[in-house]
Each structure stands twice: as C-alpha cells, then as structure tokens.
Backbone as CSV, one residue per row, in Angstrom:
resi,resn,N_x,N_y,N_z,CA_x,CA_y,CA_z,C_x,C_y,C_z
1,UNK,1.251,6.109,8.566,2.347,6.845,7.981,2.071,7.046,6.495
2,UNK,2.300,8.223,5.609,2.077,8.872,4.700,3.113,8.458,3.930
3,UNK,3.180,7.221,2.885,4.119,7.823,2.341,4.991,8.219,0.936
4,UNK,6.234,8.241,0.793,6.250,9.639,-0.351,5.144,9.646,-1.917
5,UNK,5.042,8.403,-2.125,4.258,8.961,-3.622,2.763,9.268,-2.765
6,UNK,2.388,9.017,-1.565,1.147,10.037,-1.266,1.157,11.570,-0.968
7,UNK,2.354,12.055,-0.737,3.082,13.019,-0.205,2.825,13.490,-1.836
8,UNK,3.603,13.310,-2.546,3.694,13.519,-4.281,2.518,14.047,-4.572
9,UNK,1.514,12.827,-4.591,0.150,13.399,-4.679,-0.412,14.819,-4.297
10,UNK,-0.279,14.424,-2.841,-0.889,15.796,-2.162,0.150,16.607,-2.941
11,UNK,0.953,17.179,-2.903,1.927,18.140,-3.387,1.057,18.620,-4.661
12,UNK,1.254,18.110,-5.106,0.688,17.823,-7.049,-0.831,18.877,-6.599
13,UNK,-0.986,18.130,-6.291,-3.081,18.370,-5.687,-2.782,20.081,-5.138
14,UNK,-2.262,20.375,-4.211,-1.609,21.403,-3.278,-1.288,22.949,-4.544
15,UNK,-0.615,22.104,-5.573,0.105,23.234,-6.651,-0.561,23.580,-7.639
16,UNK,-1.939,22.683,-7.666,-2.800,22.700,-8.813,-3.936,24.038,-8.301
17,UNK,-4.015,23.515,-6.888,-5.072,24.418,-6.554,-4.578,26.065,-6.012
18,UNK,-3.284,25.824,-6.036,-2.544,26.879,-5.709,-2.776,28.001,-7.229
19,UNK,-2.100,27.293,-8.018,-2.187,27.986,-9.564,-3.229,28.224,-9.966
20,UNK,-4.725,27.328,-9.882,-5.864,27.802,-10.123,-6.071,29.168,-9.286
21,UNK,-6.578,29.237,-8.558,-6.547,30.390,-7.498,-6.241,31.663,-8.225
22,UNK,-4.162,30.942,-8.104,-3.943,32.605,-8.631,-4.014,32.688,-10.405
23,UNK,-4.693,32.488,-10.731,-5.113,32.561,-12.312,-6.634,32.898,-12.109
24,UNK,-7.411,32.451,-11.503,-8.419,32.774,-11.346,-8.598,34.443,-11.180
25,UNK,-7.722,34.421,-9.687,-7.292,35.882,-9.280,-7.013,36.655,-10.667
26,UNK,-5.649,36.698,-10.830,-5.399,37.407,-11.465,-6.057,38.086,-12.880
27,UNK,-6.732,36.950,-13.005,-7.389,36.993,-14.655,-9.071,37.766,-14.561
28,UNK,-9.104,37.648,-13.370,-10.529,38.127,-12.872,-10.302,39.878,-12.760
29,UNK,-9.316,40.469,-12.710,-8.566,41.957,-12.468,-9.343,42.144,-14.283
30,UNK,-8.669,41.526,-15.216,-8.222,42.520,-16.106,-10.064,42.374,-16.600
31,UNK,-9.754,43.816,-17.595,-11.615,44.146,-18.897,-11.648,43.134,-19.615
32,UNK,-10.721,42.847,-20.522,-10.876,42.501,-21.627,-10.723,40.481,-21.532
33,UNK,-11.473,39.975,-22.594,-10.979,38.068,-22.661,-9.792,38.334,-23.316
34,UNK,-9.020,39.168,-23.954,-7.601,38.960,-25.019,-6.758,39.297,-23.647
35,UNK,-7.071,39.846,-22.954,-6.107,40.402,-21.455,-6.198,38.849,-20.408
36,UNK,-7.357,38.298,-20.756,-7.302,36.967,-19.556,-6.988,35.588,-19.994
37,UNK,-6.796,35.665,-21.188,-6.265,34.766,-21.356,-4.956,34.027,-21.477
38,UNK,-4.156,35.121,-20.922,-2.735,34.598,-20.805,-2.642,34.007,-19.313
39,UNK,-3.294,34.331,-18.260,-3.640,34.048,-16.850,-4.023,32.413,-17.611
40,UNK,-5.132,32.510,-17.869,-5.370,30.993,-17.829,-4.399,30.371,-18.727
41,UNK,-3.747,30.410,-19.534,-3.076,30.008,-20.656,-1.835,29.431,-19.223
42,UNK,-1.431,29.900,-18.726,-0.121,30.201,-17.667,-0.510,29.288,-16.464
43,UNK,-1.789,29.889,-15.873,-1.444,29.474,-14.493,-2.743,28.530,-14.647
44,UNK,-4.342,29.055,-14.716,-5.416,28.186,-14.562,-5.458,26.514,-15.203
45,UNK,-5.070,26.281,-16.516,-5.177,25.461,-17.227,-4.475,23.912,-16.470
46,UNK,-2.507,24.836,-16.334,-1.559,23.981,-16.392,-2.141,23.669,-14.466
47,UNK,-2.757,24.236,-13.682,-3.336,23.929,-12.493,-4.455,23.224,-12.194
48,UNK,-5.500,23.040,-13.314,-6.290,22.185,-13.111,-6.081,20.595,-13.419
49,UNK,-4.832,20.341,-14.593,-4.219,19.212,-14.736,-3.303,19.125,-13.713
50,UNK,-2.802,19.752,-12.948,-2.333,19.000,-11.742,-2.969,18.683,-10.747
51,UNK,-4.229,19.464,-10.586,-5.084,19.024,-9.442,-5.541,17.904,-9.967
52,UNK,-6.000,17.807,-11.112,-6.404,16.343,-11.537,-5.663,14.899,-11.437
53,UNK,-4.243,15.642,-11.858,-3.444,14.494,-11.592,-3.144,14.063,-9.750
54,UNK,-3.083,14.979,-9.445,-2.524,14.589,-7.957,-3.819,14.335,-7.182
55,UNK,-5.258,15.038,-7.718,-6.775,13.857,-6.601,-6.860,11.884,-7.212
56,UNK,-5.947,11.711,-8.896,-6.178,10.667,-9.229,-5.195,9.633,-8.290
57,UNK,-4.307,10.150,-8.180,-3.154,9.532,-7.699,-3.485,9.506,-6.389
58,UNK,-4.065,10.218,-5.693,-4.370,10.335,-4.231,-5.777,9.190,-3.885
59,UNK,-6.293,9.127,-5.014,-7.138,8.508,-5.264,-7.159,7.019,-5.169
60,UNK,-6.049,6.555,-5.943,-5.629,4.947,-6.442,-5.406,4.645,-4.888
61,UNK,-5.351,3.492,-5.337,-5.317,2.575,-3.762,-3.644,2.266,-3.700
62,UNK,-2.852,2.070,-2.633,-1.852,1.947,-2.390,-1.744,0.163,-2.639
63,UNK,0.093,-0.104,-2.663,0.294,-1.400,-2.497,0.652,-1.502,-1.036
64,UNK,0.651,-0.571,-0.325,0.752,-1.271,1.086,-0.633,-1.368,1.798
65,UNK,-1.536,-0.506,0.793,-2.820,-0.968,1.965,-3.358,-2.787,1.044
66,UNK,-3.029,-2.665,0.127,-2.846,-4.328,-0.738,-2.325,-5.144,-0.021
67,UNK,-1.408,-5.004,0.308,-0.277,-6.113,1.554,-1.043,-6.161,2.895
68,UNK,-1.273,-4.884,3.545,-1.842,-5.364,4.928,-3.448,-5.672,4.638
69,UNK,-4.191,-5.918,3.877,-5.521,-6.109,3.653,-5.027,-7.694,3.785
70,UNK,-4.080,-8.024,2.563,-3.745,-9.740,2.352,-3.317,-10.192,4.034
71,UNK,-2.748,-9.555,4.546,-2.171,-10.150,5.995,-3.214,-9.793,7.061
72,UNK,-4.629,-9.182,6.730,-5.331,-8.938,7.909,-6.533,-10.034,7.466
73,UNK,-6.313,-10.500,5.849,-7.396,-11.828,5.996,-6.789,-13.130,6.468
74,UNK,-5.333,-13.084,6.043,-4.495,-14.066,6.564,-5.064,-14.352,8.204
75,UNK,-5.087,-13.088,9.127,-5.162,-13.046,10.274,-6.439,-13.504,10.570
76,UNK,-7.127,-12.883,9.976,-9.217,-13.131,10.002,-9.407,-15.106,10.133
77,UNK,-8.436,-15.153,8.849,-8.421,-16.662,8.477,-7.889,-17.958,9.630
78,UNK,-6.841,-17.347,10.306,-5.945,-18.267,11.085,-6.826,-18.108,12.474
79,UNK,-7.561,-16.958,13.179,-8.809,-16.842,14.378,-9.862,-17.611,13.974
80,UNK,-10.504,-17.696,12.797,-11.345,-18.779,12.444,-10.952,-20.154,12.301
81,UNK,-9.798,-20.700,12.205,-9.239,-21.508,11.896,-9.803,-22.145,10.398
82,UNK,-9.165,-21.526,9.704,-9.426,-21.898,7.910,-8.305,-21.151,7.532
83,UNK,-8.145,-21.442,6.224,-6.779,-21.112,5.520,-7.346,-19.859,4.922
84,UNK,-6.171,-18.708,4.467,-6.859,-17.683,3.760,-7.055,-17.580,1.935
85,UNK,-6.797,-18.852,1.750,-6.643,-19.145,0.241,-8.174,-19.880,0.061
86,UNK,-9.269,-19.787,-0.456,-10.770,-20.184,-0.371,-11.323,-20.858,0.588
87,UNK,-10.656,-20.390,1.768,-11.511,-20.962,3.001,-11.807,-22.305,3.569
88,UNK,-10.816,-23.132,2.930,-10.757,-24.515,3.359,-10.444,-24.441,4.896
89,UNK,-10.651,-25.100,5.709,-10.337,-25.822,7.189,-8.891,-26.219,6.816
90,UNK,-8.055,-25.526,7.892,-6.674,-26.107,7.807,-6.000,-26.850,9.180
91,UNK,-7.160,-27.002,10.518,-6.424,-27.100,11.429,-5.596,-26.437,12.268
92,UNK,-4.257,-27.240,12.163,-3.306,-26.913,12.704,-2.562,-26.149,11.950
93,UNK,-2.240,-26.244,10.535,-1.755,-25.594,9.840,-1.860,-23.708,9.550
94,UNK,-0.754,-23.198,9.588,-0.682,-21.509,10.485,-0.507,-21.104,8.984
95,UNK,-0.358,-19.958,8.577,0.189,-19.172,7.284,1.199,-18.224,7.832
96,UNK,2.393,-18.567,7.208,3.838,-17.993,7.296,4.073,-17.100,6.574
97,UNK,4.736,-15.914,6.764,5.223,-15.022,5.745,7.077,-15.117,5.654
98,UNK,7.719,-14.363,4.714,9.080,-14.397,4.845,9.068,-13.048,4.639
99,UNK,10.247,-12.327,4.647,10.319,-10.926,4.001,11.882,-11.210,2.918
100,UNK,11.739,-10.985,1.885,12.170,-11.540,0.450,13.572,-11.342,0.859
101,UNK,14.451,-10.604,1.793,16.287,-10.874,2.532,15.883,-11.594,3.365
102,UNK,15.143,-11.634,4.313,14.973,-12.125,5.580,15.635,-13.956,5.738
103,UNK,16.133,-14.019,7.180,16.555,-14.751,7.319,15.405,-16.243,8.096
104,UNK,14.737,-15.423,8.603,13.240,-15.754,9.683,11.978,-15.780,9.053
105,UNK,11.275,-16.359,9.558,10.164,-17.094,9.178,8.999,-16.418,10.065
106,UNK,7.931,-15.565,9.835,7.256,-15.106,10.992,5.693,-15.424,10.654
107,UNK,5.344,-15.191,11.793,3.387,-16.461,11.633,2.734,-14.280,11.544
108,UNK,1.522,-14.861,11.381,0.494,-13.668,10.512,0.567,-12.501,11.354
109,UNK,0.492,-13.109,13.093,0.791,-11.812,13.594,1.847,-10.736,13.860
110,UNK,2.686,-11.603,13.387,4.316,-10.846,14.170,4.511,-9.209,13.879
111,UNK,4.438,-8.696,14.805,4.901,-7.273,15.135,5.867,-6.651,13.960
112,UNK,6.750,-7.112,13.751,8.039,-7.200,12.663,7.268,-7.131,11.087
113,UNK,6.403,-7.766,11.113,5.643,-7.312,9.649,4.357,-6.112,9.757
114,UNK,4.452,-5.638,10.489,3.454,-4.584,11.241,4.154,-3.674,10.265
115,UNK,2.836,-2.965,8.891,3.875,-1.905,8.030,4.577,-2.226,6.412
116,UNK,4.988,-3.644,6.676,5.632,-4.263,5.701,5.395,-4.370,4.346
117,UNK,5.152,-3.789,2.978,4.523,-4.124,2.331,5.279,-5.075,1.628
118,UNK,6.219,-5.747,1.665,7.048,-6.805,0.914,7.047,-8.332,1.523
119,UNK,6.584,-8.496,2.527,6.524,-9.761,3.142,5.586,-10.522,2.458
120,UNK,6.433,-12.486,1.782,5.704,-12.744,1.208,5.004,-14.318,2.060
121,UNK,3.931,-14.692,1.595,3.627,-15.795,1.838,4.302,-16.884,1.627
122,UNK,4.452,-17.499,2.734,5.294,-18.780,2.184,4.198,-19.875,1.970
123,UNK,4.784,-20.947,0.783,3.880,-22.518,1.009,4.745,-23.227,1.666
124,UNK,3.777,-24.431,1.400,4.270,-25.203,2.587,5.790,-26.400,2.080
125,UNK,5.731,-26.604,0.859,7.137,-27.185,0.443,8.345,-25.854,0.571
126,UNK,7.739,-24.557,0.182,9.004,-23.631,0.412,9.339,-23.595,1.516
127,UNK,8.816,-23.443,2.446,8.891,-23.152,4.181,10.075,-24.363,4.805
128,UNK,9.261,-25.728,4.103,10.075,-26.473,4.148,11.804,-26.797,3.937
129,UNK,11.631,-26.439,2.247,13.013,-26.555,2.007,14.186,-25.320,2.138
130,UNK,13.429,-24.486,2.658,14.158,-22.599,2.469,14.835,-23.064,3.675
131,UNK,16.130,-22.379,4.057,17.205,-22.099,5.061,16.658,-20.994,5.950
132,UNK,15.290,-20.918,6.454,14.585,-19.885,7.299,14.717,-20.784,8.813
133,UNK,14.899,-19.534,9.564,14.621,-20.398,11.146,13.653,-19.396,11.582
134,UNK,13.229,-20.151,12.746,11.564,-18.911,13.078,12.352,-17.709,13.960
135,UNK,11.102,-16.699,13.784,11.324,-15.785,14.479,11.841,-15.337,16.140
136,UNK,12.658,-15.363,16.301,12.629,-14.970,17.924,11.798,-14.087,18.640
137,UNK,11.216,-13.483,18.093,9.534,-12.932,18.828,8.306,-13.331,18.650
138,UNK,8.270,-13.656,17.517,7.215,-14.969,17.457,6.859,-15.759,17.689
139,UNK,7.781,-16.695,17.330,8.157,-17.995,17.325,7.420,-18.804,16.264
140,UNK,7.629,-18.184,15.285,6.925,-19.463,14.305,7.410,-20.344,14.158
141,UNK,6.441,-21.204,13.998,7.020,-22.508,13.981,6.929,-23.077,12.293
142,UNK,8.206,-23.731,11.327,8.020,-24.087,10.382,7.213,-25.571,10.291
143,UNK,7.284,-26.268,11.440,6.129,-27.698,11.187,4.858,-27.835,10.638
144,UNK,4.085,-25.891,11.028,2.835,-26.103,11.127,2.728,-25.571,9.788
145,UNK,3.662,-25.307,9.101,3.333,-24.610,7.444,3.407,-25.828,6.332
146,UNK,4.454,-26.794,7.118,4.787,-27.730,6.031,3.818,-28.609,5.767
147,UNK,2.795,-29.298,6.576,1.682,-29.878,6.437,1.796,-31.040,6.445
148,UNK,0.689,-32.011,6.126,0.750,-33.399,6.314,1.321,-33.670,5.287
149,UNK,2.278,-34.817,4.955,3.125,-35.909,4.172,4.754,-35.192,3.954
C-alpha cells in the first residue's frame, strides 16, 4: 500500500514533468531567446524543481519500511533462536511488541502488526510491569519476555 506522502511525491514528480514538457513545448514554437524565455521562466524552471523535489522524496526511504525491516529481523532472530539486539542466544525468551494505545501484547509474528509502523518493542521489566494481557490471536505470552530473575 502506497502511502500519502508517497502519493505527494509521485504527484510532485507527475507536475514537474508535466510543466517541463509544456515549457519545453511551448518555448520550442517561438524565433527568438527574448520570446523563450518567459516559457522557461513560467513553466520549465519552476518544473524541474518539482521533479527534483518529488524523485528526492520518492527517493528517501520510508518509516514504515524502517518498522517492518526492525520486525522482519526481530522475526529472522526469534527462527534462529537469538535475540534481535546483537545476536546473543536467548532461548526461550520471544521479542514482544505493544502498539503505543494498545491494550495487548503481541509476539513478532502476529498478523495485527502486519503494516504497523508504530508498534513498539517491549523489554522485559516493561512487559512485566505494563497492564498488557496477550493477544487473543497470538497468544503471546508475557513470561517469555520477562526473563530469568
């Protein structure tokens, strides 16, 4: 799913190359450079700074592909069984997320964070002391976050 400040982008990108075009066009008609330069002055100029702006922006990396990258090493991490924080061996111990209203507690795979870019990691004293109960499709479990002692 696309969404709006990539939408923005493209738009931006879309109007830049639109205005180049017709400045190009138009300015390409007349004899004279004192006759073409109001074309570019107008349409070419103020169109190549938007194409610029809207391929940079289209460009930058999103914060939701940031979030699901963090939750697909989370995932990488918990099939290997190691933690996703420098690769220590964790066992039994799972990595929990919350989503910052949320009432539930959900483990790396849950469907429900499928998309999410706000779901945060929990540790293992927060997991603990937070008023979260696990997920009903999940079922995470808060024992395996809180850890030994």
């Amino acid at each position: 799913m696309i969404g709006p400040p990539r939408r923005l982008a493209a738009a931006l990108t879309g109007v830049g190359v639109l205005l180049c075009v017709l400045g190009w066009y138009q300015a390409s008609g007349q004899p004279t450079v004192a006759q073409q330069i109001p074309y570019l002055a107008s349409a070419t100029i103020p169109g190549a700074a938007l194409l610029a702006a809207g391929a940079a922006a289209l460009l930058r990396p999103s914060a939701a592909a940031s979030a699901t990258s963090k939750r697909s090493r989370a995932i990488a991490a918990a099939a290997d069984g190691r933690s996703a924080v420098g690769g220590r061996s964790t066992g039994a111990e799972a990595v929990l997320f919350r989503v910052p209203d949320g009432r539930y507690v959900h483990a790396t795979e849950c469907p429900l964070l499928d998309g999410r870019t706000d779901a945060v990691e929990l540790g293992g004293e927060e997991a603990a002391t937070a008023e979260l109960r696990p997920c009903p499709l999940c079922q995470a479990s808060l024992d395996s976050a809180a850890g030994p002692g």
